[in-house]
Every structure is written in structure tokens, then in C-alpha cells.
C-alpha positions as CSV (number, residue, x, y, z in Angstrom):
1,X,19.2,34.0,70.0
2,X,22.9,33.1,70.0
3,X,25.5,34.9,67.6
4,X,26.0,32.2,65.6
5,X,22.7,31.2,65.2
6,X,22.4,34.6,63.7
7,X,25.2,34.2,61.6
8,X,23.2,30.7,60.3
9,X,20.1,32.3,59.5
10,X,21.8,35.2,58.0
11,X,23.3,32.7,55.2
12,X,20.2,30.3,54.9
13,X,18.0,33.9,54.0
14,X,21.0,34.2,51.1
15,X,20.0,30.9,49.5
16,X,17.8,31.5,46.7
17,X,14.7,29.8,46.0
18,X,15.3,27.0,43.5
19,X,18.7,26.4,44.9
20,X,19.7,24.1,48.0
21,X,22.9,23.5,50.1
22,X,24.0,21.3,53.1
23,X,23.9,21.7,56.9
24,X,28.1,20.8,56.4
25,X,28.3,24.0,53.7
26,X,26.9,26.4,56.0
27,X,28.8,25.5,58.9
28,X,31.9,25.8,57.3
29,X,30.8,28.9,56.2
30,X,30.1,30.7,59.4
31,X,33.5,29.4,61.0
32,X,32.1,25.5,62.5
33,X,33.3,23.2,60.4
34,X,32.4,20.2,62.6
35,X,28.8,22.1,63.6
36,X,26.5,20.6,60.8
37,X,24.4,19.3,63.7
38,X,24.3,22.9,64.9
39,X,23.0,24.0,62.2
40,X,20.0,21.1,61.6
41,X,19.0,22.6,65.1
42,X,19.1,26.2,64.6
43,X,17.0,25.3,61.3
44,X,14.6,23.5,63.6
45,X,14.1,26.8,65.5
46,X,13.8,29.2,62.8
47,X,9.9,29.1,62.8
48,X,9.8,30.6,66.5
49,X,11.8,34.1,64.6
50,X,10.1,37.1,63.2
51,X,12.3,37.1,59.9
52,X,11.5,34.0,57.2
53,X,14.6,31.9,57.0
54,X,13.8,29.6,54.2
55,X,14.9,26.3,56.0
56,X,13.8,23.8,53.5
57,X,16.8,24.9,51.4
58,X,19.4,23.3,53.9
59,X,19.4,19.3,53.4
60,X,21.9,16.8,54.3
61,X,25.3,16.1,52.1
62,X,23.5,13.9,49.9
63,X,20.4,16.2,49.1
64,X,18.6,14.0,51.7
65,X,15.3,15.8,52.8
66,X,16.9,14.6,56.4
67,X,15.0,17.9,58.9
68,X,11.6,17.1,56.6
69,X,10.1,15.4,60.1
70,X,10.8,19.3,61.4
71,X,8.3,20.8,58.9
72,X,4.4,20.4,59.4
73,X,2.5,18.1,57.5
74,X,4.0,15.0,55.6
75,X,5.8,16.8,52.8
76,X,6.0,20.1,53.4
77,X,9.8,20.8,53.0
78,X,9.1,18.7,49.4
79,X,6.2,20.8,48.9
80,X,8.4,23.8,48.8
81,X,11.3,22.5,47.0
82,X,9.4,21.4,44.1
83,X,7.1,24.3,44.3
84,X,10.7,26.5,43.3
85,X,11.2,24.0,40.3
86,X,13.6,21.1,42.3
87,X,12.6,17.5,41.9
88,X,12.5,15.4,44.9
89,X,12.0,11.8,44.5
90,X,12.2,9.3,47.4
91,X,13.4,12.2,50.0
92,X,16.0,13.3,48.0
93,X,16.9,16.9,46.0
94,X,17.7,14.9,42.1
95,X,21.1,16.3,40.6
96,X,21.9,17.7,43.9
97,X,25.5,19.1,42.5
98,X,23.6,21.0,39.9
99,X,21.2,22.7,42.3
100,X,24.2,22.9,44.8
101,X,24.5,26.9,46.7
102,X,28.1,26.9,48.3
103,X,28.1,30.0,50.2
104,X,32.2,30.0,50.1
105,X,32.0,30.5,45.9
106,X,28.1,32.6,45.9
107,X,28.7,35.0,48.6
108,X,31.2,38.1,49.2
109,X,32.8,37.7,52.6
110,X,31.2,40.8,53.7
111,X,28.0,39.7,52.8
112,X,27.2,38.7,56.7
């Protein structure tokens, strides 16, 4: 497993349940602003690591469900979201900025 992908899951594991942030936030966060992608695909191999990295807590900008083809089963990644209290309605988190987790203002820097 690369560094950074560390450094990813490391973050995503802070996320608490009933919260959600953004591929975007947690690149920025771990020093790849431009590596949102990087992060879709490092969420798309967390089920092949020991540790649970709760991936159905990182969504698109918009609180699109966008990785939900990822998860098994139809709605899975809804599943899990609602079952910590979020409502999902038409593949999207609703008031998105309310249930919002910016690791930049929720974490110490020497958190990771």
C-alpha cells in the first residue's frame, strides 16, 4: 500500500459515523489538492485492508453517493449512511453542508 494511500485511509477512519465529507476535502488534506480521483480509488480498495476504513463517508462535492457502484448490493453505501441517521434521497447526502467533516477545521495537524 502506497504512503499516501495510508495517509487517505488514516483520515477517512477519523470521519465519524453520522458525518460525511468529499473525495476533494480529503485530498486537500493529505497534501493532493488536484488528487480527488486518487482518493475515489484508494476508497475502492479499502475492502482488500485488514483495518475498517468507513468509505461510505467520502462522496462527491455535492453529497452525490458517486463510488455507491463500488459497494455490494444496490444500496449499500445508502444503507450505511442512513443507518448513522443521514438522509439520502435520489443518491444524494440531504443538507450536505450541515453533515459536512472538513478535516482542515475537525482535525489537529498531528493527528496523522
Amino acid at each position: 500500500m502506497s504512503d499516501l494511500y495510508s495517509r487517505i485511509y488514516d483520515v477517512v477512519r477519523l470521519i465519524p459515523a453520522g458525518r460525511a465529507t468529499s473525495y476533494g476535502a480529503i485530498a486537500r488534506f493529505v497534501g493532493s489538492p488536484r488528487g480527488s480521483r486518487m482518493v475515489g480509488w484508494a476508497m475502492n480498495q479499502c475492502h482488500a485492508h485488514e483495518e475498517y476504513t468507513p468509505a461510505h463517508r467520502v462522496v462527491n462535492r455535492l453529497g452525490i453517493l458517486s463510488g455507491k457502484h463500488h459497494f455490494p448490493g444496490e444500496n449499500l453505501m445508502q444503507e450505511l449512511l442512513e443507518s448513522e441517521g443521514l438522509v439520502v434521497l435520489d443518491d444524494q447526502i440531504q443538507n450536505f453542508d450541515q453533515v459536512f467533516w472538513d478535516p482542515f477545521k475537525e482535525l489537529n495537524w498531528n493527528a496523522i
